[in-house]
N, C-alpha and C positions, 0 to 999 in steps of 0.2 A: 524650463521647457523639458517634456518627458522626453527619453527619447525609447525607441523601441531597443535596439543594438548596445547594450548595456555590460557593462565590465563581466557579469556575469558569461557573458556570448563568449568574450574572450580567455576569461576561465579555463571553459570548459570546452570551445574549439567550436560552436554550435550559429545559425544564422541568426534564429530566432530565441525570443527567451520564456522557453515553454517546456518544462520537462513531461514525459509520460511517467505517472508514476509506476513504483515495482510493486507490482500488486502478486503478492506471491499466490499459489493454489491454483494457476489457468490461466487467468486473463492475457496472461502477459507473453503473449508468443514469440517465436523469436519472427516472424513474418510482423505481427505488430511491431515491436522495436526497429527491425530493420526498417520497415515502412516510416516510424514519426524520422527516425534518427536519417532517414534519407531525405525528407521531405522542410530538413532544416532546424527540426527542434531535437530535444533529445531523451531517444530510447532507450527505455529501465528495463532489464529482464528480473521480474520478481523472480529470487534462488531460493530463496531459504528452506523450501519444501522439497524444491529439486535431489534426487541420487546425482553424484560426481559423473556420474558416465553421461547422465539426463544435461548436465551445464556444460559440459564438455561439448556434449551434439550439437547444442542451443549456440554457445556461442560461435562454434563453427559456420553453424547457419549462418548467423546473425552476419557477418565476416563475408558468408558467400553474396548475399546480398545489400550490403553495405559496403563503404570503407569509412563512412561518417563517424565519427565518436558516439559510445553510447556505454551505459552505466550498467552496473549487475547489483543490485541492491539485498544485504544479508543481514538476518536478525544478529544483534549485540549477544554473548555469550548466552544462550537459556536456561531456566533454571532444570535440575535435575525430576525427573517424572514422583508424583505421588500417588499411588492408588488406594492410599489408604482406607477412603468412604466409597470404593467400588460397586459395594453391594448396594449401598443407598442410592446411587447416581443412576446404576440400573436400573433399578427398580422403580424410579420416577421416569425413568426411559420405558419403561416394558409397552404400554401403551401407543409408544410408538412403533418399538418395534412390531405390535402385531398389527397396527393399520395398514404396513409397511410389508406384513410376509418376512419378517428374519428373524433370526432365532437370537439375536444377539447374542450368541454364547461363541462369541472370538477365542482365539488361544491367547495365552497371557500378555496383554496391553503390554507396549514397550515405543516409545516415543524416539523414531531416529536422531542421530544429533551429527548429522553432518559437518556442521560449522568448520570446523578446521580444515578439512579436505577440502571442503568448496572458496575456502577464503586462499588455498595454497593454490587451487587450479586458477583464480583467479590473476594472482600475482606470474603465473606460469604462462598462460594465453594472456599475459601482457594487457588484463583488458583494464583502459584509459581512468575507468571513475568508479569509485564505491562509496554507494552510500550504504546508511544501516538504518535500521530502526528499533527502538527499545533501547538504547544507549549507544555509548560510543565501542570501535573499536579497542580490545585489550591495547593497553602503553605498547605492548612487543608488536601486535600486528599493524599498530599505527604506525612504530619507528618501523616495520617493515616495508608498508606499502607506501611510507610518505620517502623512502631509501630510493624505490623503483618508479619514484616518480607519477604514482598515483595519485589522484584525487579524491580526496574523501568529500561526502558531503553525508551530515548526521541531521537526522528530525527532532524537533524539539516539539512541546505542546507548552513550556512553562517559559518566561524569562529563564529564570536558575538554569533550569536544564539546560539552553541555548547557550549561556555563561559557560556552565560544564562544558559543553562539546566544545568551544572554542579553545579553551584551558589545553583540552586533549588531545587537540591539534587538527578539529576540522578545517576543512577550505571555503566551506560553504556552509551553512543552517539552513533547513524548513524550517518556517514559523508552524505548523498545523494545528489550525481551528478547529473547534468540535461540531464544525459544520461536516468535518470529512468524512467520507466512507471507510467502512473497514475497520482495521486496526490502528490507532494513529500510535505513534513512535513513542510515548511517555516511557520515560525511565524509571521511573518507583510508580507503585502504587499504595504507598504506604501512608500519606497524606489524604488523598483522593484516590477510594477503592475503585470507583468508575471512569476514571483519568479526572483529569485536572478542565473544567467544562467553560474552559474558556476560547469566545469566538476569536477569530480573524480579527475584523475591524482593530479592537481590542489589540490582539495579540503583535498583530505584527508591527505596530510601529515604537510597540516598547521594545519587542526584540532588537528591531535596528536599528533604536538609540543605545541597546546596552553593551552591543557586540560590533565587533572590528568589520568580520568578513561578510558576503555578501548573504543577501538572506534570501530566500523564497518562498513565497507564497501558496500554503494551501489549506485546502479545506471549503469548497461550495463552490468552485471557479468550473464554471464552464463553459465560457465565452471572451470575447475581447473586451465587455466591460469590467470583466473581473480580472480582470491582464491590464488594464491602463489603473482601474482602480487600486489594485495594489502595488503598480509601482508608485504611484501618487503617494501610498502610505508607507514608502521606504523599502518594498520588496525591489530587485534586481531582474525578477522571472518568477513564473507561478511553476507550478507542481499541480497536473489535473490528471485526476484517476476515475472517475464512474464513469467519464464520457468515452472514454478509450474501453471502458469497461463493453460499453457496447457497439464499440466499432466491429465494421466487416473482420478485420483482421484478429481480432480478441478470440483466446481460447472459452471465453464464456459459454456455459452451457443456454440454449435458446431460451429454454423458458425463463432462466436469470435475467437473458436480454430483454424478453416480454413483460417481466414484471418492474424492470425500471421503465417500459415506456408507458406502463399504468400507473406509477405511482407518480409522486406531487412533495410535494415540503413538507406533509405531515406524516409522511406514509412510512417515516424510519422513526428504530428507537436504538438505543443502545442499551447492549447484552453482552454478557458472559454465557450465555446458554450453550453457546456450541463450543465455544477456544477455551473459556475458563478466564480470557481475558475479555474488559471489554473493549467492542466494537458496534459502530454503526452500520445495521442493516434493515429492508424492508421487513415489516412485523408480518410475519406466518405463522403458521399452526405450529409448529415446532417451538418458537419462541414462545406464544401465549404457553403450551403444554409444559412446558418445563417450569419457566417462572410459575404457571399456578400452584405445582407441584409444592413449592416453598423448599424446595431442595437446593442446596449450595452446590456449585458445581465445582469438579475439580479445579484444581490451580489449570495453568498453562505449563507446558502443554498436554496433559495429562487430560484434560476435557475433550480436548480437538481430536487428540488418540481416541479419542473412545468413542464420540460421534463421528466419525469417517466411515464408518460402516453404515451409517442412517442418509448419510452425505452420497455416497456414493450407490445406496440403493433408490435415491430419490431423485439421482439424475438418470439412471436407466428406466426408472417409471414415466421420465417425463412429471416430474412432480414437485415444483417451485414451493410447496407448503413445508419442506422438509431438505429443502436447501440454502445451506447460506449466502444469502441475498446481498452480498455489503454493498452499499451504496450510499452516497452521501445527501446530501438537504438540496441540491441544486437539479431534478432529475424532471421539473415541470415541461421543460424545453425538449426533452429528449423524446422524441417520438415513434424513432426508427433507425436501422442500423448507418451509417457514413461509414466511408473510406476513415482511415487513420488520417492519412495525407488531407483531405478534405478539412479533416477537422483543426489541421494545424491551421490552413489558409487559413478558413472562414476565423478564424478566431486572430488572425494577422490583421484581414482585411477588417474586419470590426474594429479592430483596437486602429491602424491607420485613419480610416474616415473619423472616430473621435476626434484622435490627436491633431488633424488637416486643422 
């Protein structure tokens, strides 16, 4: 018998077994988090982008309008900036730039690297759960945050990886399909230059045959079929990000939000165009331009440095062709904006009337 109220709830303190994911760059407000994480499931504030002073306000928020538990999810160390093929990357960029009106002549590229500051203000405002993505926490910041009685919880895309993370002392695993939006958590890309292209179905029930602790589901979940269905396949609680992507409460810029409710199962691909690494998102002008180009784009983060300036003039044009769209394969259903809170019932209630 499934049951909804699964070891996972207990965990992590939460009613329901539904994470929002941390979707760093916006979506992830702290009125979003506070709203899932009120409404019984649990809210992710994506940091990794965040300045210290910016997570500091954020969780305060969060705090103001909550007391429910809720997560602040940080990229695993990143690698140091390379600008070495700058003038190439431009230069298959210039086209955009002048569709666009910018000159693209930035002062010299430099990639922040908050990580340390945001993981110490973390442990400092006491906040309940950290997850990561791209690997696990360093050995010191694990025996840190597992000293103060944190919870980790780390994303895998591979078995091995999810092995990894358990080794290094997570409390929880994401399984993440390469149905998911965005950037999904893989650890190397040394193997698979585009991550490692294995779906859910697949993925998750060899992860929770080969690991201890509880796992979760994601990657194309955005309803209660895909919340019974994967605990059926050994998940504890799913992990959904493009639906929350376009909730009322998401920092999503609108036209982002319009073009998930135009787009369908076919309508993503996955790129390195913008970040340097890949990710799943709606295909625009942006994407086709660059890939025709035949130009390698920088590493990460050293890519995403360098298109922010095209990112950030394309959201004041109102111009979705030139903003990063991440979105994941499940986006047919999504028509129009929900409450956050809305979206946790309806997807309780769904998954209820199955399991009746």
């Amino acid at each position: 018998m499934i049951s909804l109220n699964t070891d996972i709830c207990r965990l992590l303190g939460i009613e329901y077994p539904i994470i929002q994911a941390g979707m760093a760059g916006g979506p992830t407000t702290a009125e979003l988090v506070a709203v899932v994480s009120e409404a019984g499931a649990l809210g992710t504030l994506g940091a990794a982008y965040l300045t210290p002073g910016k997570l500091r306000e954020d969780i305060m928020e969060i705090r103001k309008r909550t007391n429910k538990p809720f997560a602040v999810n940080l990229f695993a160390p990143v690698p140091k900036d390379d600008f070495s093929r700058i003038d190439e990357v431009k230069l298959a960029l210039q086209p955009i730039y002048e569709e666009l009106a910018i000159d693209g002549k930035s002062a010299e590229y430099s990639s922040p690297d908050h990580g340390e500051e945001l993981f110490r203000i973390c442990l400092e405002m006491n906040v309940p759960i950290i997850s990561t993505a791209f690997g696990s926490l360093s050995p010191e910041h694990m025996a840190e945050a597992k000293a103060q009685g944190v919870t980790i919880i780390t994303m895998a895309t591979t078995v091995s990886e999810a092995m990894k993370a358990q080794e290094a002392g997570a409390d929880a695993i994401v399984a993440q399909g390469n149905e998911a939006g965005g950037h999904r958590g893989s650890f190397s890309f040394d193997r698979h230059p585009m991550g490692a292209q294995v779906g859910l179905m697949a993925l998750l029930p060899q992860i929770a045959d080969a690991v201890d602790v509880p796992v979760i589901a994601a990657g194309g979940i955005a309803d209660g079929r895909g919340l019974v269905a994967s605990l059926t396949l050994g998940a504890q609680a799913v992990q959904v990000g493009t639906r929350f992507v376009a909730a009322k409460e998401s920092g999503a810029h609108r036209a982002y939000k319009q073009a998930i409710f135009e787009s369908d199962e076919e309508s993503t691909v996955v790129t390195k165009s913008f970040s340097g690494r890949p990710a799943r998102g709606i295909k625009n002008y942006f994407i086709e331009q660059f890939e025709s180009s035949g130009t390698k784009p920088l590493p990460f983060p050293s890519q995403n440095t360098v298109t922010k300036e095209i990112r950030g003039a394309a959201a004041k044009a109102d111009n979705p062709e030139f903003m990063s769209l991440w979105a994941g394969q499940a986006t047919r259903g999504m028509t129009q904006e929900e409450g956050a809170a809305e979206i946790v019932s309806s997807m309780m209630d769904q998954a209820h009337a199955l399991l009746r």
